[in-house]
N, CA, C and O atoms as a GROMACS GRO file, in nm:
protein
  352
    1UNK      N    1  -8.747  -6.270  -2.728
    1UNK     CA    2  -8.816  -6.397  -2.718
    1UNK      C    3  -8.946  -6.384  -2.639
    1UNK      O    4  -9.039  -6.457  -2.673
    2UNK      N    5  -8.966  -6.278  -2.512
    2UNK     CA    6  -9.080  -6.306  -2.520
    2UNK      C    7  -9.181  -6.206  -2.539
    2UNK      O    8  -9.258  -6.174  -2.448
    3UNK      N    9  -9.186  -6.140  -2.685
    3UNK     CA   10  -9.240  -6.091  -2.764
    3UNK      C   11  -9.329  -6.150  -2.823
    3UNK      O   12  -9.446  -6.118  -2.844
    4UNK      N   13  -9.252  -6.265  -2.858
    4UNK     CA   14  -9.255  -6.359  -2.950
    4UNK      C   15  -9.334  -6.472  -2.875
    4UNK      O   16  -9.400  -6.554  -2.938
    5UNK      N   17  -9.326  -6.475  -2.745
    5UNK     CA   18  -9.406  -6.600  -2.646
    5UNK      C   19  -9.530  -6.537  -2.591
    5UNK      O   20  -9.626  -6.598  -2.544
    6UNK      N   21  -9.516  -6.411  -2.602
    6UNK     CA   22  -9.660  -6.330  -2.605
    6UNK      C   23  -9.766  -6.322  -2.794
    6UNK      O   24  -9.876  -6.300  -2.843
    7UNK      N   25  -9.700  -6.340  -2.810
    7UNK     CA   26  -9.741  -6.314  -2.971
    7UNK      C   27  -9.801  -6.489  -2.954
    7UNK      O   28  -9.909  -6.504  -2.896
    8UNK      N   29  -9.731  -6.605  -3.003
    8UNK     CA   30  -9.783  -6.738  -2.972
    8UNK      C   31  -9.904  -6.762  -2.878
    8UNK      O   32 -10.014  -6.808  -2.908
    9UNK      N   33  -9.843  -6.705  -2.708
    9UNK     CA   34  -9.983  -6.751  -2.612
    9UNK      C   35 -10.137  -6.662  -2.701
    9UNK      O   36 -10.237  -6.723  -2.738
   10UNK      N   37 -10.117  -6.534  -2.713
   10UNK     CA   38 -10.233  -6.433  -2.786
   10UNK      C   39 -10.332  -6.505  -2.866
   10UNK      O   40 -10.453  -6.517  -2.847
   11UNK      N   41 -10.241  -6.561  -2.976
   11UNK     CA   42 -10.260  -6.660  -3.102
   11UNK      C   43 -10.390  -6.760  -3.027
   11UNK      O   44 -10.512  -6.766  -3.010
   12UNK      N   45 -10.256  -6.830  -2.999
   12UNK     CA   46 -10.366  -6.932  -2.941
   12UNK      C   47 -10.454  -6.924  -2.850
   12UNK      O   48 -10.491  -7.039  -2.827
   13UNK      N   49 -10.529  -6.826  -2.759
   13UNK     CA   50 -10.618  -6.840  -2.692
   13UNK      C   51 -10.688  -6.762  -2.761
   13UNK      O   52 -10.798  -6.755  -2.704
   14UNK      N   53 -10.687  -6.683  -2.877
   14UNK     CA   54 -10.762  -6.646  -2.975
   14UNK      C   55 -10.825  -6.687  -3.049
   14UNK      O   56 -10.930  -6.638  -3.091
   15UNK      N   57 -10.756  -6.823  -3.094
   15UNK     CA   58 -10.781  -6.887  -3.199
   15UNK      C   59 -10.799  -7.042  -3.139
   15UNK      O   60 -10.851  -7.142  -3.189
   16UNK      N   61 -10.769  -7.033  -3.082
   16UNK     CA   62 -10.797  -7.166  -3.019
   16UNK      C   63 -10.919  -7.248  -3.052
   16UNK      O   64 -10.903  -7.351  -3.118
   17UNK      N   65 -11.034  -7.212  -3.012
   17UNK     CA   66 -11.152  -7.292  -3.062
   17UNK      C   67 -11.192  -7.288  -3.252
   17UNK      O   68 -11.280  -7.342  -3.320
   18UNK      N   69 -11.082  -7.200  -3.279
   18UNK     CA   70 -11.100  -7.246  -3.456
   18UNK      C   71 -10.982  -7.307  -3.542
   18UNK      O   72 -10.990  -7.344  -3.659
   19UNK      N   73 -10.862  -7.309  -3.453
   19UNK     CA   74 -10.721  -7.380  -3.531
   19UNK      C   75 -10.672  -7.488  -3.418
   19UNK      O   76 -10.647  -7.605  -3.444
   20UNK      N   77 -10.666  -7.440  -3.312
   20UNK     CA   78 -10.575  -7.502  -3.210
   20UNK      C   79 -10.444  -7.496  -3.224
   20UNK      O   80 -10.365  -7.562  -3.157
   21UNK      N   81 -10.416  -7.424  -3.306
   21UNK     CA   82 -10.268  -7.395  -3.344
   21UNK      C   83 -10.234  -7.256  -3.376
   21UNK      O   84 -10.324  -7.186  -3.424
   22UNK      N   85 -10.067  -7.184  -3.350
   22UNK     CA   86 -10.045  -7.112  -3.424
   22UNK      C   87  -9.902  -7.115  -3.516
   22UNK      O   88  -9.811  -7.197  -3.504
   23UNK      N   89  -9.906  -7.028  -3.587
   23UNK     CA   90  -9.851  -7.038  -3.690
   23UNK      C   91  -9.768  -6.936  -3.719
   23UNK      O   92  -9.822  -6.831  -3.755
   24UNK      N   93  -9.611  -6.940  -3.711
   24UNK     CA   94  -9.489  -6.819  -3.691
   24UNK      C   95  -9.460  -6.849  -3.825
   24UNK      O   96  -9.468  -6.963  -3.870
   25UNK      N   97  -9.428  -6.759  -3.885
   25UNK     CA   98  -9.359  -6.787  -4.047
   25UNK      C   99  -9.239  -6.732  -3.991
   25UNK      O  100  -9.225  -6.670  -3.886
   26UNK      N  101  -9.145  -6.770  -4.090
   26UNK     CA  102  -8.982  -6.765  -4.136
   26UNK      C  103  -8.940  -6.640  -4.111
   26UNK      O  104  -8.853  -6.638  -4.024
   27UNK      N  105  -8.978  -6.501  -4.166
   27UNK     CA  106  -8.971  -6.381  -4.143
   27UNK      C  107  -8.980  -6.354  -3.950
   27UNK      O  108  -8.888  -6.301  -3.888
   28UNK      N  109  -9.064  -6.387  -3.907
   28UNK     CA  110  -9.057  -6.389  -3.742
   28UNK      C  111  -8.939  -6.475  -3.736
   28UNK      O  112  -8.826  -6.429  -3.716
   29UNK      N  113  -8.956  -6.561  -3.747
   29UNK     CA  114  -8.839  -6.683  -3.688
   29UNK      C  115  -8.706  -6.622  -3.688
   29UNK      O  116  -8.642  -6.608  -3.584
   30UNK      N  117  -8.661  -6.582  -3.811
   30UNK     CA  118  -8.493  -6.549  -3.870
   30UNK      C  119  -8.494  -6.449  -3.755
   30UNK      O  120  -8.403  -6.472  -3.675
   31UNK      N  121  -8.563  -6.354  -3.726
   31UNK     CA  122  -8.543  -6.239  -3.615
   31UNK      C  123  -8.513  -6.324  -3.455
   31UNK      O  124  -8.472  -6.240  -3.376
   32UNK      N  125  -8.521  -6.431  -3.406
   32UNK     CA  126  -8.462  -6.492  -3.295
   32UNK      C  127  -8.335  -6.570  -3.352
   32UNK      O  128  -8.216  -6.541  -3.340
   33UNK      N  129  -8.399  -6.682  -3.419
   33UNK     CA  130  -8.298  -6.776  -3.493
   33UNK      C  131  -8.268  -6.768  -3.637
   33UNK      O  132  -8.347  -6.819  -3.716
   34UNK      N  133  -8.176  -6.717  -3.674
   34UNK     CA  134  -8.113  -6.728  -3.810
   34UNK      C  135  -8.087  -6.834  -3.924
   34UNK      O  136  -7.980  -6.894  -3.932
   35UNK      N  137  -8.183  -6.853  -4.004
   35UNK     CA  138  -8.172  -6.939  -4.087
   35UNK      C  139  -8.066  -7.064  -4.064
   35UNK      O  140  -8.097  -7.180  -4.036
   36UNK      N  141  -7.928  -7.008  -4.083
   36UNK     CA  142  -7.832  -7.105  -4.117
   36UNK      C  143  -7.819  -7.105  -3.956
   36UNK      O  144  -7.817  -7.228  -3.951
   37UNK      N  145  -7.810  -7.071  -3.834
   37UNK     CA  146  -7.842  -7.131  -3.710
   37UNK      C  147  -7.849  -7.267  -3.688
   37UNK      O  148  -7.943  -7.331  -3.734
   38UNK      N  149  -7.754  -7.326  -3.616
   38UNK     CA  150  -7.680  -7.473  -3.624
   38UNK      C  151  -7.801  -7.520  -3.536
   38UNK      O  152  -7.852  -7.424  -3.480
   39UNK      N  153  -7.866  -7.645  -3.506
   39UNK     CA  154  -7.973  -7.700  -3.416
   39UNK      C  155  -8.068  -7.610  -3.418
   39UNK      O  156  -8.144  -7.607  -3.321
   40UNK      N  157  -8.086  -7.516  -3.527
   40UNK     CA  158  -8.213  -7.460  -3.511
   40UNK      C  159  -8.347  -7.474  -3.472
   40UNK      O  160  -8.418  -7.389  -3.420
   41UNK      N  161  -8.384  -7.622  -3.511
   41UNK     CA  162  -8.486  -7.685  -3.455
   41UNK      C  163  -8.513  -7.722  -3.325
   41UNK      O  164  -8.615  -7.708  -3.258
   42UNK      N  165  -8.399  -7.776  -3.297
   42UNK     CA  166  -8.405  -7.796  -3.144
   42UNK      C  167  -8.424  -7.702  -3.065
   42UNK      O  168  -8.497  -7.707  -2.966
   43UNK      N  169  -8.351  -7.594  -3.108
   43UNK     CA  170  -8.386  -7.439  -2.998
   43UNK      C  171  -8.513  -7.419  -3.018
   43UNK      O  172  -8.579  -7.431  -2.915
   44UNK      N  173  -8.591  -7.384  -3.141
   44UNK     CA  174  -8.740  -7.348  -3.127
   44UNK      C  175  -8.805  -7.443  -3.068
   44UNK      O  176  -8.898  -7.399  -3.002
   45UNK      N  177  -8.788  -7.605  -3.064
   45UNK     CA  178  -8.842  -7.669  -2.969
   45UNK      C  179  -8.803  -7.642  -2.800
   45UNK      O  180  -8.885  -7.650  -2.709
   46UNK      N  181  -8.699  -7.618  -2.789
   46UNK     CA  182  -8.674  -7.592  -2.657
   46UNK      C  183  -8.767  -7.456  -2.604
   46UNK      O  184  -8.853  -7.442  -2.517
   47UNK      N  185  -8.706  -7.367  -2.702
   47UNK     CA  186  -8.808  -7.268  -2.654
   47UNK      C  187  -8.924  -7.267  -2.675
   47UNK      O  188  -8.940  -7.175  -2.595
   48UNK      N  189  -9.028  -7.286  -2.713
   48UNK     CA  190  -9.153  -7.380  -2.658
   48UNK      C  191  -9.190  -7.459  -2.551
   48UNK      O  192  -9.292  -7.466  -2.481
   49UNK      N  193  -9.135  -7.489  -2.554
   49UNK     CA  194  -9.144  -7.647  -2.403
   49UNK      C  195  -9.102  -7.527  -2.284
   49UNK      O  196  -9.182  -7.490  -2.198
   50UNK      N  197  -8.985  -7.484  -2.295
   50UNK     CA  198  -8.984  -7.359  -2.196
   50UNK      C  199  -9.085  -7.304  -2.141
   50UNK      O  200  -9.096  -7.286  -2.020
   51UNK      N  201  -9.183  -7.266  -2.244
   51UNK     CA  202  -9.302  -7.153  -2.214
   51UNK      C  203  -9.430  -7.207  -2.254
   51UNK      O  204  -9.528  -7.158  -2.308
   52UNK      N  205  -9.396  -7.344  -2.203
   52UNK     CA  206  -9.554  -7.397  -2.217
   52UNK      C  207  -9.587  -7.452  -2.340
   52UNK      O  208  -9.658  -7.549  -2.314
   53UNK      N  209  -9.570  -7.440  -2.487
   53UNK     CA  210  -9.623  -7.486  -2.561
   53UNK      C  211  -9.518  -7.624  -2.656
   53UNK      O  212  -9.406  -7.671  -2.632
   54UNK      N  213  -9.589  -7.644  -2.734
   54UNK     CA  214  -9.488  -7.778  -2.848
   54UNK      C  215  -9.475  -7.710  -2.971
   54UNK      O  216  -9.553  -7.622  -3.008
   55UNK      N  217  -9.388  -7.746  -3.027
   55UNK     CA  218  -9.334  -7.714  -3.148
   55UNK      C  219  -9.403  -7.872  -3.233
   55UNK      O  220  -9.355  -7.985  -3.238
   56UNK      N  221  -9.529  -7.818  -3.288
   56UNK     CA  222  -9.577  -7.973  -3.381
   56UNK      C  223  -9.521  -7.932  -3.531
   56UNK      O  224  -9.514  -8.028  -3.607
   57UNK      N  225  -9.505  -7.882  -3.552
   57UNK     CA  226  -9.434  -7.895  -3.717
   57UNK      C  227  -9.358  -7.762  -3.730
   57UNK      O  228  -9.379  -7.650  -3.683
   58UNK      N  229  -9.261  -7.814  -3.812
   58UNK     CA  230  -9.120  -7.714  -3.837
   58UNK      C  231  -9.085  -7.724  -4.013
   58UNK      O  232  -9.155  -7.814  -4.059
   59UNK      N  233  -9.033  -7.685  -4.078
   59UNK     CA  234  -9.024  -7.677  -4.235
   59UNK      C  235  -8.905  -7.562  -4.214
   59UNK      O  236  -8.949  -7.461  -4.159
   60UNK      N  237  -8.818  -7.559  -4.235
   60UNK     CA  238  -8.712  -7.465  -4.269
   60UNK      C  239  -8.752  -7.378  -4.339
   60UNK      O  240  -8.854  -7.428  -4.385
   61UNK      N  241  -8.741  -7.270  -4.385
   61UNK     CA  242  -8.790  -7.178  -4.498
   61UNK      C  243  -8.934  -7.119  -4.496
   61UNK      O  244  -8.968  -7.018  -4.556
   62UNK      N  245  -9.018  -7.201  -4.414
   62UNK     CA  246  -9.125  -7.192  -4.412
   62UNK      C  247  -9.210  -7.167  -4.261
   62UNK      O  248  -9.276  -7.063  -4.255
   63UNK      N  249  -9.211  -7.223  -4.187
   63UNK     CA  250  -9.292  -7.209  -4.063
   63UNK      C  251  -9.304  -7.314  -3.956
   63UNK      O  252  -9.282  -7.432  -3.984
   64UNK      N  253  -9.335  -7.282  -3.849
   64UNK     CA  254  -9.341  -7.328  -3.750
   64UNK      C  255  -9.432  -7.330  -3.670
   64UNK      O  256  -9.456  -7.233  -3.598
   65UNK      N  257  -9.499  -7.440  -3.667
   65UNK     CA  258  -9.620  -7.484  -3.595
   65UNK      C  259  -9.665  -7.474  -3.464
   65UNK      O  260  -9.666  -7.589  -3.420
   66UNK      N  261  -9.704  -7.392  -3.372
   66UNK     CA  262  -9.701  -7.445  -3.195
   66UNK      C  263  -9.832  -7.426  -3.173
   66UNK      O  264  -9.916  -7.345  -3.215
   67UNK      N  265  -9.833  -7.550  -3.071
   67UNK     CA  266 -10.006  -7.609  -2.997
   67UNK      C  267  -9.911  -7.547  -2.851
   67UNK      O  268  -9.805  -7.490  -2.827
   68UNK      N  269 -10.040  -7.608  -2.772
   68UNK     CA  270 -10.003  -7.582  -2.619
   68UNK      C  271  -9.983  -7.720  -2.584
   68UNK      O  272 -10.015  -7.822  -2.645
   69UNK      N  273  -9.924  -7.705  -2.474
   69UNK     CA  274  -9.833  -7.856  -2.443
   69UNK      C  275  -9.926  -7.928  -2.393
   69UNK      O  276  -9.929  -8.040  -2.445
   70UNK      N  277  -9.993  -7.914  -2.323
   70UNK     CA  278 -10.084  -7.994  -2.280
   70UNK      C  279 -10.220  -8.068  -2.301
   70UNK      O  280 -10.291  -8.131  -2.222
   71UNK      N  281 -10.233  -8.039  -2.447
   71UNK     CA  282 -10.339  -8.116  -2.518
   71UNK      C  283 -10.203  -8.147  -2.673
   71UNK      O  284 -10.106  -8.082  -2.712
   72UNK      N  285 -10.266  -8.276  -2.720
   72UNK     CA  286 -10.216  -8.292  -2.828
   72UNK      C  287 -10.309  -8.279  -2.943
   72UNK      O  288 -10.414  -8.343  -2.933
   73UNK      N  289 -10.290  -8.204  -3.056
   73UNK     CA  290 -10.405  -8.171  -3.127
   73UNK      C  291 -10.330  -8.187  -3.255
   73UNK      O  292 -10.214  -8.161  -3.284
   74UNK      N  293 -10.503  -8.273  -3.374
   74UNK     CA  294 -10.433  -8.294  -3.492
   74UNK      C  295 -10.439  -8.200  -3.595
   74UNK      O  296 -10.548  -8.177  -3.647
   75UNK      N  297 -10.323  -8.135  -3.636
   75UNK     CA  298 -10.322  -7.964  -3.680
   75UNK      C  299 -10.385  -8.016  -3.836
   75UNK      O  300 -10.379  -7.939  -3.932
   76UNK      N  301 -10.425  -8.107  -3.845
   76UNK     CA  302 -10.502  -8.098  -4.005
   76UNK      C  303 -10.656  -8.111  -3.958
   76UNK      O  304 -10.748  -8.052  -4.014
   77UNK      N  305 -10.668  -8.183  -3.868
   77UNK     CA  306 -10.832  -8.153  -3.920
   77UNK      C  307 -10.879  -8.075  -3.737
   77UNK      O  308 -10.997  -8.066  -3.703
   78UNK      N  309 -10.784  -8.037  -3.662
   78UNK     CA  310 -10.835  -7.975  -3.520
   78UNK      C  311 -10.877  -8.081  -3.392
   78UNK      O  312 -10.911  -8.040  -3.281
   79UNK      N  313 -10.869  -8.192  -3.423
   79UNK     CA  314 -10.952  -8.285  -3.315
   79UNK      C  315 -10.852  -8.254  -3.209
   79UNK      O  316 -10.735  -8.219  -3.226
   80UNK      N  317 -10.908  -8.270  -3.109
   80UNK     CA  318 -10.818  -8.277  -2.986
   80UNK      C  319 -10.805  -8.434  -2.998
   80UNK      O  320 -10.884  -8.494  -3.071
   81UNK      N  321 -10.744  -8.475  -2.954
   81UNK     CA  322 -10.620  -8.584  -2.958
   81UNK      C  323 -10.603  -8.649  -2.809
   81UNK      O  324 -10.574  -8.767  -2.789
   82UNK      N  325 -10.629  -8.540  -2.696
   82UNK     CA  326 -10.657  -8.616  -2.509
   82UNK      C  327 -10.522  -8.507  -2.494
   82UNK      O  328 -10.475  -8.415  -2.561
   83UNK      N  329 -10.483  -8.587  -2.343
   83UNK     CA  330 -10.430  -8.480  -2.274
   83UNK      C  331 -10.240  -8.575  -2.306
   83UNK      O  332 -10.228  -8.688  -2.352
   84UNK      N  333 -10.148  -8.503  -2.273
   84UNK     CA  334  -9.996  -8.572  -2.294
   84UNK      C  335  -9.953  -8.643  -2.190
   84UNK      O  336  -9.887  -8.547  -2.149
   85UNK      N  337  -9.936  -8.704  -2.131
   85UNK     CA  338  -9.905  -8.761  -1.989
   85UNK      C  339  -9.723  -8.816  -2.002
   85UNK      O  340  -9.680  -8.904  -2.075
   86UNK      N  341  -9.663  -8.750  -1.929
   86UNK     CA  342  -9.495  -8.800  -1.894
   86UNK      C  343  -9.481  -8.837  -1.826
   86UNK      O  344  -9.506  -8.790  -1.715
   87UNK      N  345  -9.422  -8.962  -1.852
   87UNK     CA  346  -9.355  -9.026  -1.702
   87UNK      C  347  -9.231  -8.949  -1.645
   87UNK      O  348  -9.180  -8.872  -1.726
   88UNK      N  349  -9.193  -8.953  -1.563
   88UNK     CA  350  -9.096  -8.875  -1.514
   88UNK      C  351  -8.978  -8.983  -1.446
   88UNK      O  352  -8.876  -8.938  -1.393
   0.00000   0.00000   0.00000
């Protein structure tokens, strides 16, 4: 896993000023979490939030979206979106 949270942070401070996002396909994924993997979603969200970033879009079969947690950004056209604020 954090292969895989080095591979994501890389991504995105790479790419950052041209996607704001990166982008894990299915082939990465099945190597932590296994397809048929019960709450699968929830774990890749957890693990994200763990290490700093959000899980913005998920598709089974297909890929998995992560921004950094602390800006919200709109993964179709890049705008930053402001900062996330939680109440606690």
């Amino acid at each position: 896993m954090k292969i895989l949270a080095g591979l994501i942070r890389r991504q995105l401070q790479l790419e950052a000023n041209d996607l704001g996002h990166c982008a894990v396909y299915e082939q990465e994924l099945q190597r932590v979490w296994p397809i048929t993997e019960e709450n699968r979603r929830a774990k890749i969200a957890a693990f994200a939030k763990r290490r700093g970033f959000r899980l913005a879009y998920y598709k089974q079969g297909l890929c998995a979206i992560f921004v950094e947690d602390s800006t919200v950004h709109d993964i179709r056209t890049g705008e930053n979106l402001g900062t996330i604020s939680e109440s606690v």
